[in-house]
Residue, then its C-alpha position, 0 to 999 in steps of 0.5 A: x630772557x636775553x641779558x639786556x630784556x632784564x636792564x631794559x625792563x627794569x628801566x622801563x618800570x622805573x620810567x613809568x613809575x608813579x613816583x616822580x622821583x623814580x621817574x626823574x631817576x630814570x631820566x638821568x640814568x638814560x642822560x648818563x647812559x647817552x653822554x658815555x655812548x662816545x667812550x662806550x661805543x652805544x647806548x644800551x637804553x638806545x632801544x627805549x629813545x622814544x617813550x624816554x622822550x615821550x615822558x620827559x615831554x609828559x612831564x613839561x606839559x605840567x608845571x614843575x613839582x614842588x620840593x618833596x621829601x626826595x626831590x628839589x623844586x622843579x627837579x622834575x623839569x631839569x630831569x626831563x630838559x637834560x634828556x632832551x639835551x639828547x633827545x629833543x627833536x624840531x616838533x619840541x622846540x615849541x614846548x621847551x620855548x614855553x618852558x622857558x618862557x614860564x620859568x622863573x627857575x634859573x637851573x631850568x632855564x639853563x637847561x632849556x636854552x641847552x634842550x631848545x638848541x637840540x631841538x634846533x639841531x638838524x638830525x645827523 
């Protein structure tokens, strides 16, 4: 297996992980992996953009979670907005205003008016 099948893989399972808090793991460490991209030259979770995406969208389609052992209120939903910070796309502006009209969490907000104006953001 070439060298970056293994990172990709291991990110992949942490990604869809049934335990929210590995889920949320993985979300960040692609947010990570994407704000080094202008020192690093690339983002090598770049290949995995689109099912990132498509479970940070997953995850808003719920209401947040509540405090567990291992995660905060809501952290679910600023995992899953902070990624959008990078990734959201036009067809996300209608779930993240939904998201920020729900919320009564000022974190979440924050990072949705963040995620809303990405999604906003022409490509390019």
């Amino acid at each position: 297996m070439d060298e970056v099948g293994i990172p990709l893989q291991a990110f992949g399972a942490l990604l869809h992980s049934q335990n929210i808090g590995m889920v949320c793991r993985a979300l960040n460490m692609y947010q990570v992996a994407a704000a080094y991209t202008r020192v690093s030259g690339g983002n090598p979770l770049e290949p995995m953009a689109d099912e990132v995406r498509g479970v940070a969208r997953e995850i808003l389609a719920h209401p947040p979670a509540a405090a567990g052992d291992d995660l905060r209120a809501g952290f679910d939903h600023v995992s899953a907005l902070n990624v959008l910070t990078v990734l959201a796309e036009p067809a996300d502006a209608e779930l993240i205003a939904a998201v920020l009209e729900n919320t009564t969490n000022e974190e979440i907000r924050a990072v949705a008016q963040l995620a809303a104006a990405k999604a906003h953001t022409p490509p390019g």
